[in-house]
Backbone as a ProteinNet text record, in pm:
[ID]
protein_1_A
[PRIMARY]
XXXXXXXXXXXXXXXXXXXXXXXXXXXXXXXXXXXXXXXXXXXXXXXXXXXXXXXXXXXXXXXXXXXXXXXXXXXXXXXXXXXXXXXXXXXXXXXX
[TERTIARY]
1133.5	1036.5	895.1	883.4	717.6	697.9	796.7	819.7	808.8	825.1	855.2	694.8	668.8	433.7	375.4	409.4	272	285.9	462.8	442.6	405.5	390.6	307.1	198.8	157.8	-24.3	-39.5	20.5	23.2	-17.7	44.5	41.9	-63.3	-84.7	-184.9	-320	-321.8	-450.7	-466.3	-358.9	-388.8	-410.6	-317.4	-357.4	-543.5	-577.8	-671.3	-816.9	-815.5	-894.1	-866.7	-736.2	-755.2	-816.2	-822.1	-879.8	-1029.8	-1058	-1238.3	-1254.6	-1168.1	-1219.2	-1270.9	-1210.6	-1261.7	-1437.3	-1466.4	-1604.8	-1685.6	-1657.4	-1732.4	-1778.1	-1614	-1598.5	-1720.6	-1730	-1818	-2001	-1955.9	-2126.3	-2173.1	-2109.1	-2115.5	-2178.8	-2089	-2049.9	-2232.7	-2257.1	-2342.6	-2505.5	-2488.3	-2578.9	-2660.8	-2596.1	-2643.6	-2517.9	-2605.8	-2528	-2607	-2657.8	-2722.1	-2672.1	-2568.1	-2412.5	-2377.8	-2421.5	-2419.4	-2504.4	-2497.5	-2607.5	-2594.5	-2737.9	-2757.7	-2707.1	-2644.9	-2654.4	-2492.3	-2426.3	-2277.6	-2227	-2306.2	-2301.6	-2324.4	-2437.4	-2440.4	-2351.5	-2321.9	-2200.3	-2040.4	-1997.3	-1909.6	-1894.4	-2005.2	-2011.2	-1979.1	-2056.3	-2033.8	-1905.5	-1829.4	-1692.1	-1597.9	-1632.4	-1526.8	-1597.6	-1697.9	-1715.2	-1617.5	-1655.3	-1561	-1426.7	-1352.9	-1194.1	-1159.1	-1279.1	-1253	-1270.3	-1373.4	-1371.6	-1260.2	-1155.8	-1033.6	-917.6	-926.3	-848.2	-867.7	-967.8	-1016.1	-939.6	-935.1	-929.1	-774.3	-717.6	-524.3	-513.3	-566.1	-450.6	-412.3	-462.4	-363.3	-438.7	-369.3	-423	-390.7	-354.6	-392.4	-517.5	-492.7	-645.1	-754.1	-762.8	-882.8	-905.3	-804.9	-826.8	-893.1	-856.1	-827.2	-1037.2	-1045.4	-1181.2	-1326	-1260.3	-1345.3	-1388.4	-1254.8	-1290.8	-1378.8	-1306.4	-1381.2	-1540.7	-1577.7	-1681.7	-1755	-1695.6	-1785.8	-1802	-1695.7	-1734.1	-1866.2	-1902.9	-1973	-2138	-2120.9	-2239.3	-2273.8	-2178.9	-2211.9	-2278.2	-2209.8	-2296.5	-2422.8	-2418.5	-2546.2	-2635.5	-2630.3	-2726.1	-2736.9	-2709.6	-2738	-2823.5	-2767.8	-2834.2	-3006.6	-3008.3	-3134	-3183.2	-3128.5	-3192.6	-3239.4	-3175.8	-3136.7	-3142.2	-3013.5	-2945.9	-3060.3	-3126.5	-3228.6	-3349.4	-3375.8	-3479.4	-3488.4	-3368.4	-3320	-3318.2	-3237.3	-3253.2	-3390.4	-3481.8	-3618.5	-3671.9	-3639.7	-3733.6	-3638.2	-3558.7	-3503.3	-3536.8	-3562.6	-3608.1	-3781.4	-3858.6	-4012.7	-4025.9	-3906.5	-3913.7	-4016.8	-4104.5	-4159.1	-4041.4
2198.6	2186.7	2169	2262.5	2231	2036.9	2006.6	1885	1791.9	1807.9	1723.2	1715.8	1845	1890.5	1829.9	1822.7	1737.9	1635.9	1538.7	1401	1356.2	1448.1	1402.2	1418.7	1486.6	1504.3	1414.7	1392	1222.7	1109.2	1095.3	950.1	971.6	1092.6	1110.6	1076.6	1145.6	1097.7	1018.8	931.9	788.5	677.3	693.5	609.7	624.1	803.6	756.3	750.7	732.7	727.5	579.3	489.1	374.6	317.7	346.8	301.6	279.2	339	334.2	229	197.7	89.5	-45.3	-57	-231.4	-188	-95.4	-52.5	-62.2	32.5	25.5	-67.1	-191.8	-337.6	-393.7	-370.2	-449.8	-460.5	-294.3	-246.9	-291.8	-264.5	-328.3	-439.5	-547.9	-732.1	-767.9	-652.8	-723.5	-655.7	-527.1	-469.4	-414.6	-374.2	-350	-263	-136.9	-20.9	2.4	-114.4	-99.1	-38.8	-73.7	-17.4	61.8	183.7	290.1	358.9	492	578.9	727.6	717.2	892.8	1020.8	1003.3	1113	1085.1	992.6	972.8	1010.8	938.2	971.8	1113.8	1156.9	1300.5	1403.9	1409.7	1454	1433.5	1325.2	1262.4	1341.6	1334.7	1383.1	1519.8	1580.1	1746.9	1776.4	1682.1	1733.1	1680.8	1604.1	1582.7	1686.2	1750.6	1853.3	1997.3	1981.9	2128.6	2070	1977.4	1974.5	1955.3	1934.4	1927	2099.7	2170.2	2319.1	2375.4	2326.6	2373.6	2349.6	2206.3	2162.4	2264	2283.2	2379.2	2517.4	2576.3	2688.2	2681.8	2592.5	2648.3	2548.8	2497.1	2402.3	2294.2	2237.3	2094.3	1992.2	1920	1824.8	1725.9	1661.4	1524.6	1534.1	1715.3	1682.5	1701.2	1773.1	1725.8	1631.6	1483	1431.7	1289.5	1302.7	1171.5	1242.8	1367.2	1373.4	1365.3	1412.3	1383.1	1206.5	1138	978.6	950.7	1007.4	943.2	967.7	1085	1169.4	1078.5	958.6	898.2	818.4	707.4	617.5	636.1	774	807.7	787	845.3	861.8	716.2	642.5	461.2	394.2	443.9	384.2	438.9	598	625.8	612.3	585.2	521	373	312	140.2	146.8	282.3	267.4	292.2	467.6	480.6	310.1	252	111.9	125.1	267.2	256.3	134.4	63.7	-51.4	-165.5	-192.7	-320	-273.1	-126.5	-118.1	-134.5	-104.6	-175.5	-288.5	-403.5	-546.8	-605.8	-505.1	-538.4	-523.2	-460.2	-373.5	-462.1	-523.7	-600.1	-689.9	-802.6	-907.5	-942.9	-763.1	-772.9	-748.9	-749.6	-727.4	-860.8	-867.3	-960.6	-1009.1
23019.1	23126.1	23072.2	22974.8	22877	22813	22805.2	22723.3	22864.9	22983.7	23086.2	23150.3	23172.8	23206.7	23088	22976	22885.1	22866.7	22925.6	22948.8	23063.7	23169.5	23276.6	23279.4	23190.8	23185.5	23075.6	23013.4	22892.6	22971.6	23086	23170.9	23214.6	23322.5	23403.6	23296.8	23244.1	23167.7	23074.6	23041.9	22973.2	23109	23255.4	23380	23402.3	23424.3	23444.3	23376.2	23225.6	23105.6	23104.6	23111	23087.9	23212.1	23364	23450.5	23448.5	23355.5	23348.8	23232.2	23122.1	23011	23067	23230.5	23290.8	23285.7	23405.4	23422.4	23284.4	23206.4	23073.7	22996.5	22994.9	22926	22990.5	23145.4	23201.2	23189.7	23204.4	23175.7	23046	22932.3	22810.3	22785.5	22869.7	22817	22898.5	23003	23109.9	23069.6	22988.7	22959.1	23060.8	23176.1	23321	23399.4	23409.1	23460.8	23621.2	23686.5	23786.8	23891.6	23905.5	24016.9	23966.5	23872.9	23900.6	23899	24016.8	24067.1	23938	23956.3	23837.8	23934.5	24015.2	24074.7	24061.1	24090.9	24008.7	23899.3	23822.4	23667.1	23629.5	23677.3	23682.1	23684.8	23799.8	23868.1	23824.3	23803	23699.8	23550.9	23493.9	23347.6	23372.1	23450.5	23480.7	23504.9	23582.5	23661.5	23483	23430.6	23273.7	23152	23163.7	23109.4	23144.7	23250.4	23325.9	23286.8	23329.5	23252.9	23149.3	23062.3	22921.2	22851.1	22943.6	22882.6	22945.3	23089.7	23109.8	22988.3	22962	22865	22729.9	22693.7	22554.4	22605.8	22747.1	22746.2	22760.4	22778.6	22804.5	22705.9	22591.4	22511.9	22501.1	22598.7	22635.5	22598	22502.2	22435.9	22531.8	22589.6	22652.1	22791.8	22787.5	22921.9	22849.4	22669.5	22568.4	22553.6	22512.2	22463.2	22529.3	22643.6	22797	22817.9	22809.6	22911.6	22779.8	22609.6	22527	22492.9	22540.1	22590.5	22667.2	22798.1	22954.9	22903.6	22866.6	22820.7	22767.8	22654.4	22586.3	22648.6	22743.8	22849.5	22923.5	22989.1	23094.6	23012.9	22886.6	22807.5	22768.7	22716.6	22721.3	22846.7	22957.3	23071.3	23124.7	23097.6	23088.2	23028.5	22916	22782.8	22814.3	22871.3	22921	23054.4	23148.7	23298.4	23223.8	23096.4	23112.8	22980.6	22970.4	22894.4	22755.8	22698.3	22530.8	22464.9	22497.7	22416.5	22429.5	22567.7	22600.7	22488.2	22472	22425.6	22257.1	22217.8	22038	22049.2	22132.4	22144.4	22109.5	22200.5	22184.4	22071	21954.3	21892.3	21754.2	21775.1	21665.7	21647	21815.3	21811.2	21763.4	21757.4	21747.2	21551.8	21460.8	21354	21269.3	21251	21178.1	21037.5
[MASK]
++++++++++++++++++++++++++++++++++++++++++++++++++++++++++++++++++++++++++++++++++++++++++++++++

């Protein structure tokens, strides 16, 4: 029965860790996280913090490992919404 709960929490959180790689691919390719709100993102990051300190607290490596991902997804799009990446573009292209 232990072997049957951590392949369903295997799927569950490879379904929905891989559901976010389109969004990310996109924000990425487009360099524009405009369509998404800080108060999403916010909120978002907070709620994969809390299941990632659930995950830390009972063990379970696929709800560590699926939300220390999502985790970095959320931080990629937040680092493009606040315009990180535009602002190195800039600062490469001003290199004499």
């Amino acid at each position: 029965m232990a072997l049957l709960v951590e392949v369903l929490g295997s799927v569950a959180a490879t379904l929905t860790t891989g559901a976010f790689v389109p969004q990310v691919a996109r924000t990425v390719k487009t360099r524009s996280a405009h369509d998404f709100s800080y108060i999403w993102l916010c909120s978002f990051w907070t709620g994969i913090m809390c299941w990632l300190a659930y995950g830390l607290l009972i063990w379970s490596w696929p709800i560590i490992i699926a939300n220390v991902i999502t985790q970095a997804f959320v931080l990629t799009i937040l680092f493009i919404k606040l315009g990180f990446f535009r602002r190195a573009e800039r600062k490469a292209r001003q290199v004499p």
